[in-house]
C-alpha positions as CSV (number, residue, x, y, z in Angstrom):
1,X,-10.6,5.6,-7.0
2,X,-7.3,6.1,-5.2
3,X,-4.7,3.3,-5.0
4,X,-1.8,3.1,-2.6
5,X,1.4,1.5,-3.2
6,X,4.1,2.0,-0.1
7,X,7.2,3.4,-1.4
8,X,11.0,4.1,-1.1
9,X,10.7,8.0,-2.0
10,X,9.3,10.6,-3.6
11,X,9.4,9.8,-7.4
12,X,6.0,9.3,-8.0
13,X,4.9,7.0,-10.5
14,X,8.7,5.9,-11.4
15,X,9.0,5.3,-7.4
16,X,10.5,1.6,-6.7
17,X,8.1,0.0,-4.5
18,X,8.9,-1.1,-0.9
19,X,9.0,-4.7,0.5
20,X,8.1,-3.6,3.5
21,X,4.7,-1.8,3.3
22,X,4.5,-0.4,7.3
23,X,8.5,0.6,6.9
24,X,8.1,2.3,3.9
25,X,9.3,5.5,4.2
26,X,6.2,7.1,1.6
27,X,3.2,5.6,0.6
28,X,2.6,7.1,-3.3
29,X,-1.3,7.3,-4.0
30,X,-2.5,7.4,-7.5
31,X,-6.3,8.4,-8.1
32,X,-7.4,6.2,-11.4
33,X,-10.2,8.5,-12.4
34,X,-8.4,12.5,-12.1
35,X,-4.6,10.6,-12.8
36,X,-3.8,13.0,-9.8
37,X,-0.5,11.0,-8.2
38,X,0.0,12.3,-4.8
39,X,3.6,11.2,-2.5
40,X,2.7,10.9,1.2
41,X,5.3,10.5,3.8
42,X,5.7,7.5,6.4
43,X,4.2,8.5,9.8
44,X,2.8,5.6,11.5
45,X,4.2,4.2,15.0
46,X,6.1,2.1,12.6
47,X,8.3,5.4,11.5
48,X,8.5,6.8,14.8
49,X,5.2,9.0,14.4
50,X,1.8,7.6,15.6
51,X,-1.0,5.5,15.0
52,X,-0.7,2.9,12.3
53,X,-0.7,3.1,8.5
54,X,-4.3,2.1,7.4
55,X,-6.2,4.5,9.9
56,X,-3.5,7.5,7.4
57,X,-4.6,5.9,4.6
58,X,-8.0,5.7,4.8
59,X,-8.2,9.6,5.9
60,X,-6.4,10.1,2.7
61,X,-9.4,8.2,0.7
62,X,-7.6,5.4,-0.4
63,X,-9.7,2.7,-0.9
64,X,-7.3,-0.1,-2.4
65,X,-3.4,-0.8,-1.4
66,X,-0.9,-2.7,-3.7
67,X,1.9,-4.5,-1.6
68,X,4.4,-7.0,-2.4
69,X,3.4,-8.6,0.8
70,X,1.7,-8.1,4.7
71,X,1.1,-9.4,8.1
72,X,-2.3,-11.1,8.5
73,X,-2.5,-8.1,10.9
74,X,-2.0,-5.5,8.8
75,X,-4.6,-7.3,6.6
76,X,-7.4,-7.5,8.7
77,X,-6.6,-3.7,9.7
78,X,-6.7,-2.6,6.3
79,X,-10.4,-4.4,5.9
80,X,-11.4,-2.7,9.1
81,X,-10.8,0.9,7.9
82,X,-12.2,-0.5,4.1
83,X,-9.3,-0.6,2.2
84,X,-8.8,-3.7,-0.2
85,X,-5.5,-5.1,-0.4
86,X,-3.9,-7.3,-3.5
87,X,-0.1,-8.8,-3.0
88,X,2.5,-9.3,-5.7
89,X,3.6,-5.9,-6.0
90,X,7.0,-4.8,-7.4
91,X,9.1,-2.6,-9.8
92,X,7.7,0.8,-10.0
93,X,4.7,2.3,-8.9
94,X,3.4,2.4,-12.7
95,X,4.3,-1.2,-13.4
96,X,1.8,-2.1,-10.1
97,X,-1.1,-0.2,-10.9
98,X,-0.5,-1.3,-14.3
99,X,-0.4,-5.2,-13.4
100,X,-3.4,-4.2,-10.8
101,X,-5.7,-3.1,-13.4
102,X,-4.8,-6.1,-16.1
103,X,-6.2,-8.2,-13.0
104,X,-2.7,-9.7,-12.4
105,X,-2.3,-9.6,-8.2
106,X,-4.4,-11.1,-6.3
107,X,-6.6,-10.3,-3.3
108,X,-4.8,-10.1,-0.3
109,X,-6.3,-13.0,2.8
110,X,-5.1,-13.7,6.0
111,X,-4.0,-17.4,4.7
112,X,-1.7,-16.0,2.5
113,X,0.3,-13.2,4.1
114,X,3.4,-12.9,5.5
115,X,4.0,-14.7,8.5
116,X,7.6,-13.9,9.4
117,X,5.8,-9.9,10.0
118,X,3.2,-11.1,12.9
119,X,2.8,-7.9,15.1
């Protein structure tokens, strides 16, 4: 299965994650079952590119994204292309997937997003 976690560069699973998951400038994907850790680069509207950073995902077969936070938005767009999101994300991109798979963030919902990042 292959998990996303938006990051700050190119370090793979040592990568710091980024607060802000549509401004990050990579998003760092990590397949669980081949341990294949792939680095993708940023290039939604959001980084001056086009369309928006679930319909990337998704065509990269990501299926569940790890982010300290989101818009209720961003949310319901990530459901639409049929990526799961959890929140609480932070530290490195290990210590997320790490804390994801011990069951330790929680599903993402509308209710509890971000609501300062509305658009």
């Amino acid at each position: 299965m292959k998990v996303c976690v938006p990051t700050m560069g190119n370090k793979g699973m040592d990568e710091q994650v980024s607060e802000h998951f549509g401004r990050a400038p990579t998003f760092t994907v990590v397949d669980t079952d081949t341990k294949k850790v792939e680095v993708l680069k940023n290039v939604s509207e959001h980084m001056g590119g086009s369309g928006v950073p679930p319909e990337h995902l998704s065509k990269a077969g990501v299926r569940i994204m790890l982010s300290s936070g989101m818009g209720p938005r961003a949310i319901t767009m990530f459901q639409q292309f049929g990526i799961e999101v959890f929140f609480g994300a932070c530290g490195t991109v290990r210590e997320t997937v790490e804390l994801w798979k011990g069951g330790k963030l929680p599903p993402a919902t509308p209710e509890g997003a971000c609501h300062e990042h509305r658009h």
